[in-house]
Backbone bond lengths (Angstrom), bond angles and torsions (degrees), N, CA, C in turn:
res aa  C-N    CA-C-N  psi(-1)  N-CA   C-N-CA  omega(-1)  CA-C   N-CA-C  phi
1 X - - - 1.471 - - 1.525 109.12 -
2 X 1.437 121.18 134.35 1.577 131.89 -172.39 1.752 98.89 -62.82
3 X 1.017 98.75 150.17 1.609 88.50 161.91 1.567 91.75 -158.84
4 X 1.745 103.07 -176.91 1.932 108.09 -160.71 1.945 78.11 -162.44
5 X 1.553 88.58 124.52 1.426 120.64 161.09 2.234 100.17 -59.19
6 X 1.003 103.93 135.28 1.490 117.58 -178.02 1.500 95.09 -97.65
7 X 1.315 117.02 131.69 1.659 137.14 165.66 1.529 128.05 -59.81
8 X 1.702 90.25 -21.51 1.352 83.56 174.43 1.870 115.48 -114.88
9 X 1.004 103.72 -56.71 1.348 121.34 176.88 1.355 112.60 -50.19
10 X 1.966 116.48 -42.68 1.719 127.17 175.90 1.759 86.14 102.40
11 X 1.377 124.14 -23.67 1.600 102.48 -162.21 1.492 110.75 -59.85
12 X 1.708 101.90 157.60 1.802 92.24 174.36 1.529 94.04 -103.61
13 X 1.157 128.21 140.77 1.448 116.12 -171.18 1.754 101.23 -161.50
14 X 1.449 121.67 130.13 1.105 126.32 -168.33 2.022 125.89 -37.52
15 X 0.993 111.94 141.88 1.824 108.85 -176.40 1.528 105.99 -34.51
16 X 1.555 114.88 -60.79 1.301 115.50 -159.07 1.800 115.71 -66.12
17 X 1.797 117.44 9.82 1.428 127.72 156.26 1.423 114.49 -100.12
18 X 1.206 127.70 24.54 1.793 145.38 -170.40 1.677 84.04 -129.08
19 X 1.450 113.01 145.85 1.252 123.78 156.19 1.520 109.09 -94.57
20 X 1.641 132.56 -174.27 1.418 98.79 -161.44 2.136 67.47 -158.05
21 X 1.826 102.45 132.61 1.084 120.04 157.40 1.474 114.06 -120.09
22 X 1.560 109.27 134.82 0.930 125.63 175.45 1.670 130.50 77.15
23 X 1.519 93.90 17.23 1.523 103.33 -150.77 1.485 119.45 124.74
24 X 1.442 105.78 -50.20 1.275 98.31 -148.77 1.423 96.38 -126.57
25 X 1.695 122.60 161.71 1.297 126.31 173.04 1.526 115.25 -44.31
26 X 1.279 104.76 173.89 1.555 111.02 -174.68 1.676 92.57 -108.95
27 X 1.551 105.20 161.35 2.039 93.73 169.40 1.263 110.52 -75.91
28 X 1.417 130.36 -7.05 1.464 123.29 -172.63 1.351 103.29 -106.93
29 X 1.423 140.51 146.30 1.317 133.94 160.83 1.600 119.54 -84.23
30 X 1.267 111.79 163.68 1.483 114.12 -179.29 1.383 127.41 -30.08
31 X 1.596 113.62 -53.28 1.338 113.30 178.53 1.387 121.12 -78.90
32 X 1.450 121.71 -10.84 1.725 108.52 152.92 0.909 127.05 -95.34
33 X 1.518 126.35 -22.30 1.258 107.34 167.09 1.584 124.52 -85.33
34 X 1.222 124.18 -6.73 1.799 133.62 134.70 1.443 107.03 -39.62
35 X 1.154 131.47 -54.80 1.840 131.80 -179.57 1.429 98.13 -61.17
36 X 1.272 117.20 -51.16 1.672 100.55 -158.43 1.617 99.85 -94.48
37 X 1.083 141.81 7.21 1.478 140.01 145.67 1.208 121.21 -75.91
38 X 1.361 119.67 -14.28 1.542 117.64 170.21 1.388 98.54 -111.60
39 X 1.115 133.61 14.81 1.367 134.28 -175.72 2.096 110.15 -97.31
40 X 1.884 88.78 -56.41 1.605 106.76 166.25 1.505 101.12 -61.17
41 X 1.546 142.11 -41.93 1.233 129.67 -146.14 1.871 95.79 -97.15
42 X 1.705 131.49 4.25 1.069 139.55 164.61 0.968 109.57 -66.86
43 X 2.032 105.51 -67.46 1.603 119.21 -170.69 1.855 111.73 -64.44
44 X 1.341 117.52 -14.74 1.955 114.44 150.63 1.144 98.36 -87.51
45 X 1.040 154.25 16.60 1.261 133.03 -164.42 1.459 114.51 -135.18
46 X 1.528 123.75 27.39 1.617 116.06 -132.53 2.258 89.38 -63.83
47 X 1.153 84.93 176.84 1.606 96.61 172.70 1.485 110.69 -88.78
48 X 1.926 101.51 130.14 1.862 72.27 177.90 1.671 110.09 -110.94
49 X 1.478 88.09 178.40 1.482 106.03 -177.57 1.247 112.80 -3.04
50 X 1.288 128.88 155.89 1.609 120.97 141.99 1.600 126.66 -74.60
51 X 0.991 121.73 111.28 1.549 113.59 172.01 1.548 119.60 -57.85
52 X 1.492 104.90 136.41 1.410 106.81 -160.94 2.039 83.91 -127.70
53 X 1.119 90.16 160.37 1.671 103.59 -174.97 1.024 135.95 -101.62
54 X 1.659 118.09 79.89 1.416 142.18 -175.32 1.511 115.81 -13.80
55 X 1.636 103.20 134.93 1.524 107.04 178.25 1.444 114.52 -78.84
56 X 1.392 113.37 -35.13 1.344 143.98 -157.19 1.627 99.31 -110.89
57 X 1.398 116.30 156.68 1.693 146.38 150.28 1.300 131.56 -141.79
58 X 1.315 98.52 138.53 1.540 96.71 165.32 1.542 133.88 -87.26
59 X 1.648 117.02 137.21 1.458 89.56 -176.26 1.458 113.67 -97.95
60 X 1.350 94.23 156.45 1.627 111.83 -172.99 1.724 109.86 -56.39
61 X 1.387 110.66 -32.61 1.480 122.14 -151.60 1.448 103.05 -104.63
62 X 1.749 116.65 -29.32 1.820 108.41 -167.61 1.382 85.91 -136.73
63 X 2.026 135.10 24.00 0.741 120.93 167.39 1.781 126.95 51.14
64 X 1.406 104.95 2.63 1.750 99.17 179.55 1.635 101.67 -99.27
65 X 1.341 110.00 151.47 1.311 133.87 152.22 1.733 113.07 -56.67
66 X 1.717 93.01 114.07 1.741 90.79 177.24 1.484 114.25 -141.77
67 X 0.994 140.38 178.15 1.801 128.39 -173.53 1.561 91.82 -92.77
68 X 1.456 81.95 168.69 1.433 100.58 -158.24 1.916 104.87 -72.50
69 X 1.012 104.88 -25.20 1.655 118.60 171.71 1.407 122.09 -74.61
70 X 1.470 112.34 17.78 1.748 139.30 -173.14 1.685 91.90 -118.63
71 X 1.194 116.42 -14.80 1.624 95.59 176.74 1.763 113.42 -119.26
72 X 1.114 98.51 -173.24 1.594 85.12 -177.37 1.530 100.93 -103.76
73 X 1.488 140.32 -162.22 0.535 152.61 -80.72 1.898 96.42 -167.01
74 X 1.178 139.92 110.12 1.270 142.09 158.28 1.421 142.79 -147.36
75 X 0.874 141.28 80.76 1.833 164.25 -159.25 1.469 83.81 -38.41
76 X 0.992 142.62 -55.92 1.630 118.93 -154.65 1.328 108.13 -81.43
77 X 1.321 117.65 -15.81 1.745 113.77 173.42 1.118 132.40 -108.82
78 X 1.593 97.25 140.14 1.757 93.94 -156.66 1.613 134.94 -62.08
79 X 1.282 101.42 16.98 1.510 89.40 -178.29 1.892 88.71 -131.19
80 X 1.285 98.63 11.36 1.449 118.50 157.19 1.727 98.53 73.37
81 X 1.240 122.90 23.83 1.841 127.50 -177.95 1.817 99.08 -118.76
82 X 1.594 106.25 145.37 1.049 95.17 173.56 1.922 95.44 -82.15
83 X 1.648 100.08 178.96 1.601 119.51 -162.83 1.828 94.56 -76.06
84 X 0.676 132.71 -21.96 1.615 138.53 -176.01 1.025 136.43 -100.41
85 X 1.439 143.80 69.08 1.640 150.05 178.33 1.681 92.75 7.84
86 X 1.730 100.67 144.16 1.622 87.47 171.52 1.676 113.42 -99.14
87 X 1.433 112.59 24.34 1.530 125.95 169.99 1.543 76.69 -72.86
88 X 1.173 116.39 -87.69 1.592 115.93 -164.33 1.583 116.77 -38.79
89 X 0.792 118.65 -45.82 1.310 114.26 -176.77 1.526 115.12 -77.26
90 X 1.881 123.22 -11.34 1.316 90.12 176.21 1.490 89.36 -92.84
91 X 1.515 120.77 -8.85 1.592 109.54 172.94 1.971 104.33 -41.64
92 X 1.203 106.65 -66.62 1.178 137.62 -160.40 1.695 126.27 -30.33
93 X 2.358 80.84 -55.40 1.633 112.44 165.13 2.054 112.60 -56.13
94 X 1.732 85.99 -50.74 1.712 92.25 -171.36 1.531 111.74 -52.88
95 X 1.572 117.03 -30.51 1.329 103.05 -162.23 1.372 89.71 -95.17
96 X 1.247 145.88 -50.46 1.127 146.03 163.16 1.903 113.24 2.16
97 X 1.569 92.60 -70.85 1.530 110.53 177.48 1.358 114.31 -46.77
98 X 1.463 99.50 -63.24 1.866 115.37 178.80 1.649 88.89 -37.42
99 X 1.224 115.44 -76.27 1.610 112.23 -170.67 1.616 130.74 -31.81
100 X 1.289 110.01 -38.02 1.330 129.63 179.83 1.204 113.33 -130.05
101 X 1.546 117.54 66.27 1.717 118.31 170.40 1.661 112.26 -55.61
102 X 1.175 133.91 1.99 1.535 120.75 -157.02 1.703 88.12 -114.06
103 X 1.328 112.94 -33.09 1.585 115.43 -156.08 1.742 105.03 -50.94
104 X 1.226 117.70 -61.76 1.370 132.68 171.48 1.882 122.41 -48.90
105 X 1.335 99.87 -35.68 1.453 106.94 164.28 1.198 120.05 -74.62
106 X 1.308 108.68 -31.73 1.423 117.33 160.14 1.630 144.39 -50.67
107 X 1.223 94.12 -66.27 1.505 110.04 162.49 1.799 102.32 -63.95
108 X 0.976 126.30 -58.45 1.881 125.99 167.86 1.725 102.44 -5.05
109 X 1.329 102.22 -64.34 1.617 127.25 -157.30 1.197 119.71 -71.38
110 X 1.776 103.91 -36.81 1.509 121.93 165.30 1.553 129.74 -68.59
111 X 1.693 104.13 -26.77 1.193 131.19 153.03 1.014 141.19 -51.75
112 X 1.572 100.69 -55.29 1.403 116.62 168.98 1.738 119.39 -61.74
113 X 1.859 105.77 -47.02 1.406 89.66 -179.15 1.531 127.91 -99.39
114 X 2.114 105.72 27.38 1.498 106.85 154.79 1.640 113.38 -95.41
115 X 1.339 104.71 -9.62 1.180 81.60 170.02 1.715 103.37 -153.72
116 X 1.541 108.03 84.89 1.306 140.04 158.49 1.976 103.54 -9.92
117 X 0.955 116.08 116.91 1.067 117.11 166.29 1.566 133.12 75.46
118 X 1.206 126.32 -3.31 1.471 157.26 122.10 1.496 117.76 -4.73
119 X 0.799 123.84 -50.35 1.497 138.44 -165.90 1.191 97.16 -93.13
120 X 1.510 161.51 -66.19 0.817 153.63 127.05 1.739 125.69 -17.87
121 X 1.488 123.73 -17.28 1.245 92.83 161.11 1.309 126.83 -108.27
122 X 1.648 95.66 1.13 1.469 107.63 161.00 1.399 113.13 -75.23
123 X 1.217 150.82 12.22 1.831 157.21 -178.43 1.436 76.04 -115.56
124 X 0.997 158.92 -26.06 1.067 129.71 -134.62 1.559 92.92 -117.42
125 X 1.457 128.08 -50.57 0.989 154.48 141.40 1.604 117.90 -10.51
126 X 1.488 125.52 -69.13 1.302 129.68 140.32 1.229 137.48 -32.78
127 X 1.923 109.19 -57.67 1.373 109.04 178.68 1.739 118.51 -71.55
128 X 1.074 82.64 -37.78 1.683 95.99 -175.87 1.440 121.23 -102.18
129 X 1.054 123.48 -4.38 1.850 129.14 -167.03 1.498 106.44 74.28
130 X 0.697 116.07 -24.02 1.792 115.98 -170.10 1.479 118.14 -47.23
131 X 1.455 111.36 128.93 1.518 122.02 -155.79 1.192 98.68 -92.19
132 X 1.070 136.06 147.89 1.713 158.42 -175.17 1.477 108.70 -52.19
133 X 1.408 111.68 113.72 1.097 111.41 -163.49 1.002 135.19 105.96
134 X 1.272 116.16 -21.53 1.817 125.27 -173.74 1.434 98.29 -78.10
135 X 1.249 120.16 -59.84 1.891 103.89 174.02 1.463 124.35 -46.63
136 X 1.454 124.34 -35.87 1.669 105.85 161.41 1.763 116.33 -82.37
137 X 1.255 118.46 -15.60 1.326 102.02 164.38 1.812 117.55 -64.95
138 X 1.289 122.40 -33.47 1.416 150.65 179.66 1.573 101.72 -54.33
139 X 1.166 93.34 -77.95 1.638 110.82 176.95 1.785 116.80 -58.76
140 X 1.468 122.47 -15.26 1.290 125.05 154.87 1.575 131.61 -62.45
141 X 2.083 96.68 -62.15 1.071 115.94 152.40 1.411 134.78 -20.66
142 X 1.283 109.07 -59.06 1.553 129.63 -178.48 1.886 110.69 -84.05
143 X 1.893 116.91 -7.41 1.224 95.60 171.16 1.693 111.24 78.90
144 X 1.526 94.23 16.09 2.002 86.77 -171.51 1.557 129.86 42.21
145 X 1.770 83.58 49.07 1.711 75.92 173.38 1.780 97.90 -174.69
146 X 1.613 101.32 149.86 0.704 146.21 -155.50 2.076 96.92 -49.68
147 X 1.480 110.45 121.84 1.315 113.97 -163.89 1.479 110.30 -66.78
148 X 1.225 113.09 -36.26 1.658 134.13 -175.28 1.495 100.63 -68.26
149 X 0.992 108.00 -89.82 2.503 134.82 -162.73 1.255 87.87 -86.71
150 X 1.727 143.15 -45.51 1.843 116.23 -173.56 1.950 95.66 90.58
151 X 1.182 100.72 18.24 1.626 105.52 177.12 1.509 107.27 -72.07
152 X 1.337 148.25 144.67 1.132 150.82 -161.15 2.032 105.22 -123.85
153 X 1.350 107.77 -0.41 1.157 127.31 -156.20 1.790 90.49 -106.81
154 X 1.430 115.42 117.56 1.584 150.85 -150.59 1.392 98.08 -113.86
155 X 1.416 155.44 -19.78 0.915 166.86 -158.09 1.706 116.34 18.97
156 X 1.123 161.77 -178.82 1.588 166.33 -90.31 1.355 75.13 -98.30
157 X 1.495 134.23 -79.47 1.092 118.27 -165.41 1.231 157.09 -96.86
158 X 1.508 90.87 39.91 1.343 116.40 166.96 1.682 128.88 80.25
159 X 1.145 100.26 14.49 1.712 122.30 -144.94 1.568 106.92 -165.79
160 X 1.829 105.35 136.52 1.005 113.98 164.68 1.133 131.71 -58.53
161 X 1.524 140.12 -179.60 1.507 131.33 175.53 2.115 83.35 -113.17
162 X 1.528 85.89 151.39 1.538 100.62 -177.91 1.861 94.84 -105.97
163 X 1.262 116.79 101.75 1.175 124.64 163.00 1.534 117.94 -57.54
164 X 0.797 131.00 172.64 1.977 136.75 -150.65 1.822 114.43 158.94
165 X 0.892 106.51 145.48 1.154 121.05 163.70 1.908 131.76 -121.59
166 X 0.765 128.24 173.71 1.544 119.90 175.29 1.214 106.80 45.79
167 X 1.858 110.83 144.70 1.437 125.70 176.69 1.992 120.18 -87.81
168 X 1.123 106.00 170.87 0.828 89.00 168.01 1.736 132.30 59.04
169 X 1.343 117.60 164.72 1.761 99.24 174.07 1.232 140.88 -39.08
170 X 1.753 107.45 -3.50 1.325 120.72 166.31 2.264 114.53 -88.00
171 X 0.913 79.74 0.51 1.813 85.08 175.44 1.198 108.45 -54.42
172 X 1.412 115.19 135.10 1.550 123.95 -155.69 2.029 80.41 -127.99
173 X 1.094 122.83 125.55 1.319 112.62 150.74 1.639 131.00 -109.23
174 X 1.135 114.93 117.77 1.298 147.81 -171.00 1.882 106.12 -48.80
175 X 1.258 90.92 -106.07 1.653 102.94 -174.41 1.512 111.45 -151.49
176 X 1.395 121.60 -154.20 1.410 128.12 -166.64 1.476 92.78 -117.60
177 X 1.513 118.07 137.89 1.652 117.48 178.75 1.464 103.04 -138.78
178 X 1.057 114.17 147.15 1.499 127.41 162.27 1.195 107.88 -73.83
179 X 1.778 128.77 158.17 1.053 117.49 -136.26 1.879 84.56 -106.51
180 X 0.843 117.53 -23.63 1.910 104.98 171.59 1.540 117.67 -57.36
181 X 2.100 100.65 -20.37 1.789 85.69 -173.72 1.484 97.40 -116.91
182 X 1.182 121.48 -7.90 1.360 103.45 142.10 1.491 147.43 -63.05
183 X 1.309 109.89 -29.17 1.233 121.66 155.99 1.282 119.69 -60.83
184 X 1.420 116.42 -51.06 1.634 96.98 168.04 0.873 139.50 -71.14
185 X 1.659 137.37 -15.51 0.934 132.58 -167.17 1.517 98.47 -101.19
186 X 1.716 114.93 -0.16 1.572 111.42 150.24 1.641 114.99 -81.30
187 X 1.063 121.32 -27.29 1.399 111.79 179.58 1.008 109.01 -76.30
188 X 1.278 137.20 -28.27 1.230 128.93 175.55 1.920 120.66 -105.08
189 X 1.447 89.76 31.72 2.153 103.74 147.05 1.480 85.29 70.34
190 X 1.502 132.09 42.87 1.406 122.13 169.11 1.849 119.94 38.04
191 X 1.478 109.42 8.54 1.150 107.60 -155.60 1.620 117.47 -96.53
192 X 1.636 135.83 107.56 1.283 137.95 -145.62 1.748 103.25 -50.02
193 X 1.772 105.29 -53.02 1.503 103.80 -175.12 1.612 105.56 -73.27
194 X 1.262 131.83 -4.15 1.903 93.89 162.56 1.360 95.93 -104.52
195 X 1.413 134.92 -8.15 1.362 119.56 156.65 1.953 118.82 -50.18
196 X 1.103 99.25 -62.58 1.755 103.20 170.38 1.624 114.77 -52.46
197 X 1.701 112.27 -36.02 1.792 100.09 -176.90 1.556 94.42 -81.28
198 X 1.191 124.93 16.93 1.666 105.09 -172.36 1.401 88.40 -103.52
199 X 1.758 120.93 -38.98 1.508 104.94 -177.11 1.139 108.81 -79.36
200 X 1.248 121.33 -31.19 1.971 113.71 161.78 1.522 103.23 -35.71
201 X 0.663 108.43 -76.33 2.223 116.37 177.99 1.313 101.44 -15.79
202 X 1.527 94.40 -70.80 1.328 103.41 -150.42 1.863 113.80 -74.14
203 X 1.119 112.70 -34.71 1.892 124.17 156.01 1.702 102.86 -46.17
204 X 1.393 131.89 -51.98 1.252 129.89 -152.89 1.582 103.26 -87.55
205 X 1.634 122.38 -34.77 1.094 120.24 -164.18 1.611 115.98 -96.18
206 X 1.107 103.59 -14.49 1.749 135.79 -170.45 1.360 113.09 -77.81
207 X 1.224 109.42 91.31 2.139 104.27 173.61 1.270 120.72 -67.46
């Protein structure tokens, strides 16, 4: 097998590790002249700086310098802040809104009728702790209807009232009520004895 001493390195090392112009091998073989093409393409190429991660920004919108804990918050940019102080931007949102009062009522509505009943069990959820779902398990339980009278009638909004007692982590929840016997048994202080003197009343006074 032919082989060719390399010019630079001195190795003697077979033709087919020489690249070949014109015919013929080159004086350098593959692996130095691979070194010194990535060697020239370093010295154009210097490495730069390291990027280090600003304390400070400028905003795009009021032009001031502010810390980086003045903006909000965005994954696609690299210093991970959106470009705009979020003074500016809730300026930005508010007038936005003012501009388009319908947009938000809008989407509300579109919301509301993909997913029926949502909105309400999130109030419900807040006001009461109640975990997602417990009003249609409730409202199964009970047969869609009214725990007191057996009324099947949901009134404007479509939905029972979730009766409860006690505030706070002491909230006791009761059952599902229609909204006439929930109301009464709020007007009358949830309380068993003027519940019983009312049907006393009402047996004694009643022909």
């Amino acid at each position: 097998m032919e082989t060719k001493t390399c010019s630079r390195c001195r190795e003697t090392k077979t033709l087919d590790l020489f690249y070949t112009k014109l015919g013929k091998p080159t004086t350098w073989c593959k692996a130095c002249t691979g070194a010194d093409r990535a060697a020239r393409w370093r010295r154009n190429h210097p490495e730069p700086a390291p990027w280090v991660m600003p304390t400070e920004k400028v905003c795009t919108k009021c032009g001031e310098t502010k810390p980086l804990d003045q903006f909000h918050n965005r994954t696609a940019a690299k210093d991970g802040k959106q470009p705009a102080c979020a003074t500016c931007m809730t300026a930005w949102a508010l007038a936005w809104n003012k501009a388009n009062p319908e947009y938000h009522n809008q989407k509300a509505k579109e919301y509301a009728a993909r997913h029926p009943g949502r909105k309400a069990d999130i109030a419900l959820r807040w006001r009461l702790g109640i975990p997602w779902g417990t009003y249609d398990s409730m409202f199964a339980a009970q047969g869609g209807k009214c725990a007191i009278c057996g009324t099947t009638s949901t009134g404007k909004m479509n939905r029972l009232h979730v009766d409860h007692d006690g505030e706070g982590d002491a909230i006791r929840i009761r059952g599902l009520l229609c909204g006439p016997c929930n109301t009464g048994i709020g007007q009358l202080q949830h309380s068993k004895s003027i519940l019983l003197a009312a049907i006393e009343y009402l047996e004694r006074t009643t022909k």
